[in-house]
C-alpha positions in Angstrom: 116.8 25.0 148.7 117.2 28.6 148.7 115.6 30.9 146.5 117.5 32.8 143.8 117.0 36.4 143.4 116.3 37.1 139.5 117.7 40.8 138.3 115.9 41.7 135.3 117.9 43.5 133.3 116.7 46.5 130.3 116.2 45.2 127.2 118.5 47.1 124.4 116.9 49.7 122.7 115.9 48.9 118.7 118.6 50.6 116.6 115.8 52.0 114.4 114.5 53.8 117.4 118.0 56.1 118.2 117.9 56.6 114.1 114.7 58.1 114.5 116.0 60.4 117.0 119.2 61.5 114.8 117.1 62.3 112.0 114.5 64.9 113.7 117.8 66.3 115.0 118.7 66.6 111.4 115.7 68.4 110.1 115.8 70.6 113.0 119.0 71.7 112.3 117.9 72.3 108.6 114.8 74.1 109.3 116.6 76.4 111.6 119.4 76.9 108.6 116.7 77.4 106.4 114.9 80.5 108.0 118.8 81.6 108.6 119.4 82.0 104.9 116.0 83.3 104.0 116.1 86.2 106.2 120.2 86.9 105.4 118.9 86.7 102.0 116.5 89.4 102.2 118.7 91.8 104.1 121.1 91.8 101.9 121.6 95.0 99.0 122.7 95.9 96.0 123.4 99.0 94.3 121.1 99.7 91.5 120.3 102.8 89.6 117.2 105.3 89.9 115.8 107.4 87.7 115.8 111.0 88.9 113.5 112.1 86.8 110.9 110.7 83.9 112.7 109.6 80.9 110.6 108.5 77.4 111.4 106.4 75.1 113.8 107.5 72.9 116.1 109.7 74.8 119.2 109.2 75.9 119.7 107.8 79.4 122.9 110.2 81.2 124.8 110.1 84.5 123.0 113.0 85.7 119.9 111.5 85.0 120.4 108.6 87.6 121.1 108.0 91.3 122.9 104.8 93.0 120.8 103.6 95.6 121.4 100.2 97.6 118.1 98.3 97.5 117.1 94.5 98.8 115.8 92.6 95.8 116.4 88.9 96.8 116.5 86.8 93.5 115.1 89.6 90.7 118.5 91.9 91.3 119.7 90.6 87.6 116.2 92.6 86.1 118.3 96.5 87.0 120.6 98.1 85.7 123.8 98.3 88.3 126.2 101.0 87.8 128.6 100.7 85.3 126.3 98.7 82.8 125.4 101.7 80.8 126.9 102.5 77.5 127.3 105.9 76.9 125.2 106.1 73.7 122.3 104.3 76.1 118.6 105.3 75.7 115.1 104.8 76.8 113.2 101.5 75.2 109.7 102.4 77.3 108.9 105.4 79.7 111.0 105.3 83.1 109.0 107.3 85.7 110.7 109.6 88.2 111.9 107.2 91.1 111.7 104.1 89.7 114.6 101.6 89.7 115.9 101.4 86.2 114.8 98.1 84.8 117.5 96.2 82.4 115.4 96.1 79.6 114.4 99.7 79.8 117.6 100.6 78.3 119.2 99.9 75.4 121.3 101.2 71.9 120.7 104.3 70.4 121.3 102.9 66.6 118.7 99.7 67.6 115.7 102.6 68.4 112.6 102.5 66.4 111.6 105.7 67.7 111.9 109.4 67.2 110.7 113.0 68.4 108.3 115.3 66.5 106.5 118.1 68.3 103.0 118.6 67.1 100.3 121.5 67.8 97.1 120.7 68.9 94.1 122.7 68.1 92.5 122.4 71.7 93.8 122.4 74.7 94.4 119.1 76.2 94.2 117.9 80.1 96.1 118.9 83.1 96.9 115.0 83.5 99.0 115.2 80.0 102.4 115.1 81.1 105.9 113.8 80.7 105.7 109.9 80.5 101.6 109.8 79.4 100.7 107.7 76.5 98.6 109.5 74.0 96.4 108.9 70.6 96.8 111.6 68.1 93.8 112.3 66.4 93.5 114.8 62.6 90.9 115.9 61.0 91.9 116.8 57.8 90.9 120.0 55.9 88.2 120.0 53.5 87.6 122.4 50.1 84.4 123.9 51.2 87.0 125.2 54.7 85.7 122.8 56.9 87.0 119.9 58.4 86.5 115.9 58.3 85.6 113.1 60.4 88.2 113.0 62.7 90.5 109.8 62.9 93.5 107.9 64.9 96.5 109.5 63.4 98.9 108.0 65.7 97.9 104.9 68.4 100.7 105.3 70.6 102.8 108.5 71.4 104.4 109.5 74.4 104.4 113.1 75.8 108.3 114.2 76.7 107.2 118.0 76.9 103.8 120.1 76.9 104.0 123.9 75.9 101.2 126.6 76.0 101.2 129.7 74.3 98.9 131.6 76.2 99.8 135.6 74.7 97.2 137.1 72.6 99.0 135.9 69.4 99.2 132.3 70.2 95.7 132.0 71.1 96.3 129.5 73.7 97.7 126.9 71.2 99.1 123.8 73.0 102.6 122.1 71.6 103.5 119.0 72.2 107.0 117.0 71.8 105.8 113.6 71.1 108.2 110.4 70.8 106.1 108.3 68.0 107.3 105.1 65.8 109.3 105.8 62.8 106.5 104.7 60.8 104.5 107.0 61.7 106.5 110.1 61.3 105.6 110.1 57.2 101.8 110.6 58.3 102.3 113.1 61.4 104.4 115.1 59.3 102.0 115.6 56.5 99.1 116.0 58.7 100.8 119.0 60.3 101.9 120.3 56.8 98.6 120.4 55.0 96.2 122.0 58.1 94.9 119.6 59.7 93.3 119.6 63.2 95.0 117.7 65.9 93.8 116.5 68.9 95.6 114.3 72.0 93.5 112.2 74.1 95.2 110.1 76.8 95.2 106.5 76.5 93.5 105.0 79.6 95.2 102.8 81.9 98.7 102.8 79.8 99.9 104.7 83.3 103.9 103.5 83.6 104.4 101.8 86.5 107.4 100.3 87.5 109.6 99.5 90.9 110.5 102.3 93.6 112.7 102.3 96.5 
């Protein structure tokens, strides 16, 4: 009897075994897709506007204080103001520094502003690092009857500087003036204390520096 040759033949591969394969293909392909939109993401700009120079609270925001510059910001494009998003009557909420992209909120109506501008005259000099944009105290010492002066005190918390002039001629005896954008509520006090002789001093508030975004 002659022997029969056996062919073995492959056993069929499991079906779960090719479904493994087809989905690490699949997350390969959206890994790769992934990184793709990430880094087309971040290369993509917007124009948003700049400040061109330091604006306080208070004033009015204009054309020729801005510049359009095209800027990546991935997802946070929606905090700056864009060009054409600017009413005309638009003014400073908080201090925009010189270079810094123009936040959304930075910005807003004229008749909603709970601030206004008094200048004020201190009695001593105050530092070279008082300039526009730096957040002050105003501190008075009121007159007394015997032509002395009292315990000085916080007049106003919170001011910003928008201008520092010194009068350095023989007849302004190097008297330092101030234009100071203060809450409306406290205009009733600054005014008096400036009326009845009183001696004011500005100290710079520490660590109120404004910081904000730049290109």
């Amino acid at each position: 009897m002659a022997a029969l040759d056996v062919i073995a033949r492959p056993r069929p591969r499991p079906f779960w075994s090719d479904l493994r394969f087809l989905l690490g293909i699949v997350l390969i392909v959206a890994s790769v897709a992934g990184v793709w939109l990430v880094v087309s993401t971040a290369r993509q700009t917007a124009p948003v506007l700049v400040a061109t120079r330091t604006i306080v609270p208070g004033q009015q925001v204009s054309a020729g204080d801005l510049e359009v510059a095209e800027v990546a910001l991935g997802g946070v494009g929606e905090a700056y103001a864009v060009p054409g998003t600017l009413a005309d009557d638009a003014v400073a909420t908080r201090t925009i520094a010189a270079g810094e992209l123009v936040p959304a909120d930075a910005v807003g109506d004229a008749r909603e502003a709970a601030t206004t501008t008094v200048v004020m005259r201190s009695a001593t000099d105050v530092p070279a690092s008082v300039r526009p944009g730096t957040v002050v105290e105003v501190w008075a010492a009121p007159p007394t009857e015997r032509g002395e002066y009292d315990t000085p005190r916080v007049l106003v918390a919170d001011a910003t500087v928008v201008q520092v002039s010194r009068d350095d001629s023989m007849l302004g005896g190097g008297e330092v003036a101030l234009e100071l954008v203060i809450a409306r509520a406290d205009v009733a006090a600054a005014l008096a204390a400036s009326s009845d002789g009183s001696a004011l001093s500005v100290v710079p508030v520490a660590g109120t520096a404004s910081t904000g975004a730049h290109r």
